[in-house]
C-alpha positions in Angstrom: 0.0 0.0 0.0 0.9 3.4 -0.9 1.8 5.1 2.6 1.1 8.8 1.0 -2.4 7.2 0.7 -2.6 5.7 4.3 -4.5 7.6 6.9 -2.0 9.7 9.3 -1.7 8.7 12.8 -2.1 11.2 15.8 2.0 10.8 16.4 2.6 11.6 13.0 0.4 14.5 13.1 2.5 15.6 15.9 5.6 15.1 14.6 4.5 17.6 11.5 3.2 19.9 13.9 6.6 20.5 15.7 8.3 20.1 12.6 5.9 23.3 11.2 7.3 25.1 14.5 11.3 24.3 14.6 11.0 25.0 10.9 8.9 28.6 11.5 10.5 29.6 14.8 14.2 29.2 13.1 15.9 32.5 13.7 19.2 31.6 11.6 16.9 31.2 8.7 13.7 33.1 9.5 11.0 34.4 6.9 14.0 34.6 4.8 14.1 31.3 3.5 12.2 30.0 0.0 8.8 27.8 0.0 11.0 25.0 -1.1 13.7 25.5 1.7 11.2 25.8 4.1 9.7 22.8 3.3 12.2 20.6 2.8 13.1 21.5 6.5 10.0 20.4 7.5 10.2 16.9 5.8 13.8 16.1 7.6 12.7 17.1 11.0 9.7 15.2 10.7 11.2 12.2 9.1 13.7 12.5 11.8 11.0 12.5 14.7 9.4 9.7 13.4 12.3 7.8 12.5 11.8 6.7 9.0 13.1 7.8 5.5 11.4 9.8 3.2 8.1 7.6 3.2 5.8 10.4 2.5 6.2 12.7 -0.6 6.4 16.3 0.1 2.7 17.6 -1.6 1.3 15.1 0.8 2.9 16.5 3.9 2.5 19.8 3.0 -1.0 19.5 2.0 -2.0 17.6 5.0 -0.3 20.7 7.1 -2.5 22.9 4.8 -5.9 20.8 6.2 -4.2 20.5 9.8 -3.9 23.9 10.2 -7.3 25.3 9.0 -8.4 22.7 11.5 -6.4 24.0 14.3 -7.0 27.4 13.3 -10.9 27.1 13.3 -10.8 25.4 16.9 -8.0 28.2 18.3 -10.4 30.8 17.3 -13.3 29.0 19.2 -11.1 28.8 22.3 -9.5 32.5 22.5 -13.0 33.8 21.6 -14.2 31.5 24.6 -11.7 31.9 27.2 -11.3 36.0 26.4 -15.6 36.4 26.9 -15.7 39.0 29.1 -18.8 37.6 29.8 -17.3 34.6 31.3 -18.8 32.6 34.4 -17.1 32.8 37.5 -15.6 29.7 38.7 -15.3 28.7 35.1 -11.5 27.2 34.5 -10.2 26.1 31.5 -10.6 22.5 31.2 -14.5 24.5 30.9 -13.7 26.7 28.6 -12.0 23.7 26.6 -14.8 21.4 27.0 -17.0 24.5 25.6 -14.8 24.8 22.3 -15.6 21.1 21.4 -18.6 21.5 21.8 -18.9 24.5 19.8 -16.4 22.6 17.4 -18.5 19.8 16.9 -22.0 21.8 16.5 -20.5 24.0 13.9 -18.2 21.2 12.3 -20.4 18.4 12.9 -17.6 16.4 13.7 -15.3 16.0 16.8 -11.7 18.0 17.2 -9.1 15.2 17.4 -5.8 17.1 17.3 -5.3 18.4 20.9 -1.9 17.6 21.7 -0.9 19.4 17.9 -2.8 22.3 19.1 -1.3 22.6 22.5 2.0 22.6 20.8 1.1 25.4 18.5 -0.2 27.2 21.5 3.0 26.8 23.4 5.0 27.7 20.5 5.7 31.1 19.9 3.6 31.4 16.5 1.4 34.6 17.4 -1.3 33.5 15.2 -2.3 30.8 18.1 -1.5 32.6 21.3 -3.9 34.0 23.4 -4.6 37.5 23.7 
């Protein structure tokens, strides 16, 4: 079987994301660098974290970062806007305000958010686009 056809698995989905971030957050080569650069960066350090060679072609890793991230970016937005409400309950922590952006997530999706830990990596990371403000 074809592995750029196979299903990715949540550690593989990982392993792009913090690939995304070493590549992005590189300040020797910074927004300087060309598409191509950039992602052939990207396909190393994830190879690397996963520990294979080059089993997956580089328009099906960067297109499934393409889907990833309009995923990520969709449930980010649900969070921030959630856990920034002004109108917030008191008492109301954030494993509720996570909770809350699945649910929101789902109703508006009408399917579940599945990439957490990818998320939380993005929101650790220093990519502005997913921090909290």
């Amino acid at each position: 079987m074809d592995p750029n056809n196979e299903k990715w698995t949540p550690a593989e989905e990982l392993a792009l994301t913090r690939a995304w971030i070493d590549s992005s957050e590189n300040s020797i080569k910074g927004d300087g660098q060309s598409n191509n650069v950039f992602w052939a960066d990207v396909r190393a350090k994830f190879f690397q974290a996963m520990g294979c060679g080059d089993y997956r072609n580089p328009d099906t890793i960067s297109g499934k970062w393409t889907a990833m991230r309009t995923k990520l970016t969709y449930f980010n937005n649900i969070y921030n806007r959630l856990a920034n409400n002004q109108n917030r309950k008191g008492g109301t922590n954030d494993f509720d305000v996570m909770k809350e952006a699945h649910k929101q997530y789902r109703a508006e999706k009408s399917l579940s958010f599945t990439m957490i830990e990818p998320w939380e990596a993005l929101k650790e990371s220093a990519s502005a686009i997913y921090r909290q403000n």
